[in-house]
C-alpha positions in Angstrom: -101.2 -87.8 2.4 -104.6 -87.1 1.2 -105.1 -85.0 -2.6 -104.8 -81.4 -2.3 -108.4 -79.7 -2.1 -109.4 -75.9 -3.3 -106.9 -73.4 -4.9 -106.3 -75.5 -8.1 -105.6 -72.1 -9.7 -102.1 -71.3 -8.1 -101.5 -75.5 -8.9 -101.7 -74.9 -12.1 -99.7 -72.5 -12.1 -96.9 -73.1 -10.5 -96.9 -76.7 -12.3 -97.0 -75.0 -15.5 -94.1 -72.8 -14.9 -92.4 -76.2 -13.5 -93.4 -78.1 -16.6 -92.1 -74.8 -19.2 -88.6 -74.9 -17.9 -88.8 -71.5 -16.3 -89.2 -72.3 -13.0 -88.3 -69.3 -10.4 -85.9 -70.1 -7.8 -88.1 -68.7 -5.2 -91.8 -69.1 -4.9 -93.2 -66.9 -2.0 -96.7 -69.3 -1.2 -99.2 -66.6 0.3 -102.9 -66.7 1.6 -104.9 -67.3 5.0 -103.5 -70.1 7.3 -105.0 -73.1 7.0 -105.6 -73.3 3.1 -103.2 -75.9 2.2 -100.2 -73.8 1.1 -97.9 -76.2 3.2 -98.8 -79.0 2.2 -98.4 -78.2 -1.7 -95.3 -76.9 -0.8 -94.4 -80.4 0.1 -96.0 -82.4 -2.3 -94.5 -79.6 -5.3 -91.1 -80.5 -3.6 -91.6 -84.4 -3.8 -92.7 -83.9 -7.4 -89.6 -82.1 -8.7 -87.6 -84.0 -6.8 -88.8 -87.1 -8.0 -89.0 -85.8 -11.9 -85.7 -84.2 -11.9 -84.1 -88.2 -10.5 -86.3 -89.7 -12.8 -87.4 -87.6 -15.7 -90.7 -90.3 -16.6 -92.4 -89.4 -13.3 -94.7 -86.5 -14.1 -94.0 -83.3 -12.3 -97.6 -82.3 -12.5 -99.7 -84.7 -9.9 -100.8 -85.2 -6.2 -99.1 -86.5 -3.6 -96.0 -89.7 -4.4 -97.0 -93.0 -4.1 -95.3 -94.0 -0.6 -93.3 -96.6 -2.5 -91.7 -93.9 -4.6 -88.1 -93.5 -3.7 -88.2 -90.0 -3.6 -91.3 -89.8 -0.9 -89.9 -92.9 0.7 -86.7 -90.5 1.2 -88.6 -87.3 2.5 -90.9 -89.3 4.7 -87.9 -90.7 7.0 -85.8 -87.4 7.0 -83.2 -88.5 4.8 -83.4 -87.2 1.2 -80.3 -85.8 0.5 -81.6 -82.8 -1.5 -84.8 -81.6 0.5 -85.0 -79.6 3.9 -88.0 -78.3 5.6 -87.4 -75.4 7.7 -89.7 -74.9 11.0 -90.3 -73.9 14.5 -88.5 -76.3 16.6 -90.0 -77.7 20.1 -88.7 -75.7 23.1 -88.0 -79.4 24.2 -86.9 -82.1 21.8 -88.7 -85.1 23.9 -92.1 -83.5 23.4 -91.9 -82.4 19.8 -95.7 -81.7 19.2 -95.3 -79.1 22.3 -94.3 -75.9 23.4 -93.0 -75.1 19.7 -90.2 -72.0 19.9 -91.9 -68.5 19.1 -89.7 -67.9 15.7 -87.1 -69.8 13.6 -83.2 -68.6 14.7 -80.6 -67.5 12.6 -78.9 -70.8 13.3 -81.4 -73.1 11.2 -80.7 -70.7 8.7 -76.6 -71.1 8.9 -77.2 -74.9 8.9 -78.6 -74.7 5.4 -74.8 -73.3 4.4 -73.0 -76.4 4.1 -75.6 -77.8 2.1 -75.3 -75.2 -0.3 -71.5 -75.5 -0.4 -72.1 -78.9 -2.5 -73.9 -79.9 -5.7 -77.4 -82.0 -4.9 -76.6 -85.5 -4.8 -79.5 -87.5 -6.3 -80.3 -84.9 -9.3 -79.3 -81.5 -10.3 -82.1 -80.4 -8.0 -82.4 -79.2 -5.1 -85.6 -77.7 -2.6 -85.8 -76.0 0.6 -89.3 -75.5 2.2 -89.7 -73.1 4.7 -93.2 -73.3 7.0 -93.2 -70.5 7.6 -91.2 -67.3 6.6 -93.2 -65.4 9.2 -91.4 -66.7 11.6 -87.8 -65.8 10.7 -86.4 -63.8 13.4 -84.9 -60.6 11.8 -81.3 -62.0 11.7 -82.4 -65.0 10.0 -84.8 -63.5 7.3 -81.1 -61.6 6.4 -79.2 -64.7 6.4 -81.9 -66.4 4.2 -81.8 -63.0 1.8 -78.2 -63.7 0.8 -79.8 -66.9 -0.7 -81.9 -65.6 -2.3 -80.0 -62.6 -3.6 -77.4 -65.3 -5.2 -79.3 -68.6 -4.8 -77.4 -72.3 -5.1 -77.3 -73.4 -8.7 -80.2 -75.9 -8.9 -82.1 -74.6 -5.3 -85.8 -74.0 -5.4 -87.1 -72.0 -2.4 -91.2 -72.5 -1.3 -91.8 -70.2 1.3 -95.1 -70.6 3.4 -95.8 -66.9 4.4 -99.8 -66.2 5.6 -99.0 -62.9 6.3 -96.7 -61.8 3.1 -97.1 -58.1 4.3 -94.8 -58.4 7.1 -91.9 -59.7 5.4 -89.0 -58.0 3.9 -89.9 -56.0 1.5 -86.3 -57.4 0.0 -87.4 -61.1 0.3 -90.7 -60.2 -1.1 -89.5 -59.1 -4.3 -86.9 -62.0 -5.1 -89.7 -64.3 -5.2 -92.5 -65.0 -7.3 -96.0 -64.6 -5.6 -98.6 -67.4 -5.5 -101.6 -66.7 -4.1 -103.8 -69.0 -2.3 -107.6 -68.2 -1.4 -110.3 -68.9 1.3 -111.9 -71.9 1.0 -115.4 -72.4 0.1 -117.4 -74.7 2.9 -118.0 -77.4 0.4 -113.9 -77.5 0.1 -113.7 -77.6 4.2 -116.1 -80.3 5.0 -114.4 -82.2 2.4 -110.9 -81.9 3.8 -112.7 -82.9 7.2 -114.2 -85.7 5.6 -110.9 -87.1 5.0 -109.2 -86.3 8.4 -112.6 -87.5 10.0 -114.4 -90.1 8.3 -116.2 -91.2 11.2 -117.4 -87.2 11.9 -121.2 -86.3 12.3 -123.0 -84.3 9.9 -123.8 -81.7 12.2 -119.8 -81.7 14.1 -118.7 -81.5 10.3 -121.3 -78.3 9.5 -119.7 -76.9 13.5 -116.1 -77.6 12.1 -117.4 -75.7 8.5 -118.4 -73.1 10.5 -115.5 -72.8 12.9 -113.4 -73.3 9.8 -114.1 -70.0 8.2 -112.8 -70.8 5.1 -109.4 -72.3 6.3 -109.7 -76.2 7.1 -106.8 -76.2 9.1 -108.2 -74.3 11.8 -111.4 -76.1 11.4 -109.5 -79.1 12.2 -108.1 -78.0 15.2 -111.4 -77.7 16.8 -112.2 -81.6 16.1 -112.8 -83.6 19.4 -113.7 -80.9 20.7 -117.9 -80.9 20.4 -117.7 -77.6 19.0 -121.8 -78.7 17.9 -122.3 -78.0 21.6 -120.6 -74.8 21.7 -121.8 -73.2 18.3 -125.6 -74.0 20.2 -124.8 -72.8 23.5 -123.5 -69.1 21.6 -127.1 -69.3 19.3 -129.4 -69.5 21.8 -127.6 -66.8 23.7 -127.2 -64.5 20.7 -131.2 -65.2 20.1 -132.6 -64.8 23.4 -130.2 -62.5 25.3 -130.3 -64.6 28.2 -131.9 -62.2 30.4 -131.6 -64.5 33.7 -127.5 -65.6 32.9 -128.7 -68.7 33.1 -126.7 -69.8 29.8 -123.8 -68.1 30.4 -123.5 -68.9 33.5 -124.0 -72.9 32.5 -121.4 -72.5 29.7 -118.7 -70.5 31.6 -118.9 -73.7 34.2 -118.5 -75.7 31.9 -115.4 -74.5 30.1 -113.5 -73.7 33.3 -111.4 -76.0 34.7 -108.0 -77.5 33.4 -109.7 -80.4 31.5 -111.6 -78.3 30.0 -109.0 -75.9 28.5 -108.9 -77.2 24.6 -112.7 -76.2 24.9 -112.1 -73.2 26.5 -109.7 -71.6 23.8 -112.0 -73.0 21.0 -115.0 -70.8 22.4 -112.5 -68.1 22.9 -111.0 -67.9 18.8 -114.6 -69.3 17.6 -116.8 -66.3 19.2 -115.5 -63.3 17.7 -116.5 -65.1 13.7 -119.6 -66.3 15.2 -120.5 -62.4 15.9 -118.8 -61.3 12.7 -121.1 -64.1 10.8 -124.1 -62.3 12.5 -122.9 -58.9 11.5 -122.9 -60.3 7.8 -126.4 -60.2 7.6 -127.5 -57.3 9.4 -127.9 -53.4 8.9 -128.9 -49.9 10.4 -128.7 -50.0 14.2 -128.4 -53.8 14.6 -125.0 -53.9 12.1 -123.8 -51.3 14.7 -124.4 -53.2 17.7 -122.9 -56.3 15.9 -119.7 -54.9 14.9 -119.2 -53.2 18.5 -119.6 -56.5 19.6 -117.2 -58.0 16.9 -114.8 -55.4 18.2 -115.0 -56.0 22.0 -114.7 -59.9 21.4 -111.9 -59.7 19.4 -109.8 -57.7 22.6 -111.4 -60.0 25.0 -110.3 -62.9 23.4 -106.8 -61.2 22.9 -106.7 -60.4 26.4 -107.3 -63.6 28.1 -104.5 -65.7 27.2 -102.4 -62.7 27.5 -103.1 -61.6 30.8 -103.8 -65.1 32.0 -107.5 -64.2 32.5 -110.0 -66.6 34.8 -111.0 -68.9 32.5 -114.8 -68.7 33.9 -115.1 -64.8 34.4 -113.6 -64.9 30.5 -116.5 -66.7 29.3 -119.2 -65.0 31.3 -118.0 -61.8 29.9 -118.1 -63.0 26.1 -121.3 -64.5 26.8 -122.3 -61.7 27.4 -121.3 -59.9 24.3 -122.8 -62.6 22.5 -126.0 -61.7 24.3 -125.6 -57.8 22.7 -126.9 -59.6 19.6 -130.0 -60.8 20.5 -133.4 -58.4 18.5 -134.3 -55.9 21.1 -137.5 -55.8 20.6 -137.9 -59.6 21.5 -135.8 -58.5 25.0 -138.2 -55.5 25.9 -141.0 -57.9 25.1 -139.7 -60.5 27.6 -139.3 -57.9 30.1 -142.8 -56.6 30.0 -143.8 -60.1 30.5 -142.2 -60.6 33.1 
């Protein structure tokens, strides 16, 4: 596991409550997808674990060595005293597929014998849950009762990236750490390290795409988001009077193989427009966020309504094309 980058902030502090002896029993881990709140949540976990086994490991740190017991333990599913709580695959021979919408109350009821016993391998104990969000009502109950009277020894990290939506019950058992955006500098790093081999200008595409999370910039690698991000410029610039370019890109996201591409384009155009809207005003900051606005539904839409894939991208091309100057359009067309 690579080092944690950005939000050092909420690191510190949650280490230094760790390392103070007044650690909360439930940490509520809140902040935009993609910022790295899971993955503290898991390295946090190893690092109590392994300090409350073996009190000369540090609790304060980065990721466990591989060869510590206590990752060792985590990594292959068998640590006596850690669960991870997640959506489950709809199918257990495809596990990186067709993931359940939400987390049943019976992952939650499996927890309960667990509870019923002391932790084996220290008088710690951690549950991560990734994410809260995705508690179906009954469950997010179920899990209050923990946390109303939580197992001696239990620390709960719960991923939540929309805190607002939770109970407000849950919310205020736990103890709020907040995670932030992060900066481009901090998202071409994490790339960096998922992608050593990446271009400098697919690295500044994925930056872009990333928006300040690097999860969802990572999503979009492989994917020659370069060629997409150039495709929406020129469009956005020039209008594309002729549909030409839309017309070019709309074939060439159709089409089953094409389909990864296609819902890239579709989640990247709506913060390409709202990037433009950033640095306009007066009538153009009008058109842009009217734009912004009918993107955002479009892109909404298609999945939903099982759009044509083609037609979908034609149409967002063309509220890209709302963006280009007007005076350059009515220019062109007295030209012409």
């Amino acid at each position: 596991m690579n080092e944690l980058v950005g939000n050092a902030a909420a690191h510190d502090a949650f280490f230094t409550a760790a390392e103070g002896g007044s650690l909360h029993h439930a940490w509520l881990l809140t902040g935009p997808e993609g910022v790295g709140k899971a993955s503290f949540a898991r390295i946090a976990a190893a690092r109590l674990l392994a300090h409350a086994a073996n009190p000369r490991i540090p609790i304060r740190g980065g990721p466990l060595p591989i060869e510590d017991r206590t990752a060792s333990l985590i990594a292959a599913g068998s640590h006596p005293d850690y669960r991870e709580m997640a959506r489950q695959p709809k199918d257990p021979a495809k596990p990186d597929e067709n993931l359940a919408r939400s987390i049943p109350i019976a992952q939650v009821r499996a927890l309960q014998p667990l509870f019923a016993t002391k932790p084996s391998l220290s008088e710690r104990r951690v549950v991560v849950i990734d994410s809260i969000d995705d508690l179906e009502t009954a469950a997010a109950n179920a899990l209050l009762k923990n946390l109303e009277e939580p197992p001696a020894g239990t620390i709960f990290l719960l991923v939540s990236h929309a805190a607002g939506r939770l109970l407000p019950t849950i919310r205020s058992r736990c103890r709020l750490l907040r995670f932030e955006r992060l900066s481009d500098e901090e998202v071409a790093t994490v790339v960096r390290q998922a992608m050593p081999d990446v271009s400098e200008v697919e690295c500044d595409a994925l930056v872009r795409g990333g928006d300040g999370s690097a999860g969802r910039a990572l999503t979009f690698a492989g994917l020659d988001v370069a060629a997409i991000e150039r495709a929406m410029a020129t469009i956005a610039q020039d209008g594309d009077p002729s549909n030409a370019q839309r017309s070019r890109l709309a074939k060439a996201l159709a089409g089953k193989a094409a389909q990864a591409r296609y819902e890239a384009f579709l989640e990247r155009a709506p913060s390409f427009i709202a990037a433009t809207a950033r640095l306009r005003t007066g009538s153009e900051l009008r058109t842009a966020l009217e734009a912004y606005q009918a993107a955002r539904a479009l892109a909404a839409a298609a999945p939903a309504l099982s759009l044509d894939a083609q037609g979908t991208v034609f149409e967002m091309a063309g509220i890209l094309a709302r963006l280009a100057p007007q005076d350059g359009l009515q220019s062109r067309g007295a030209m012409h």
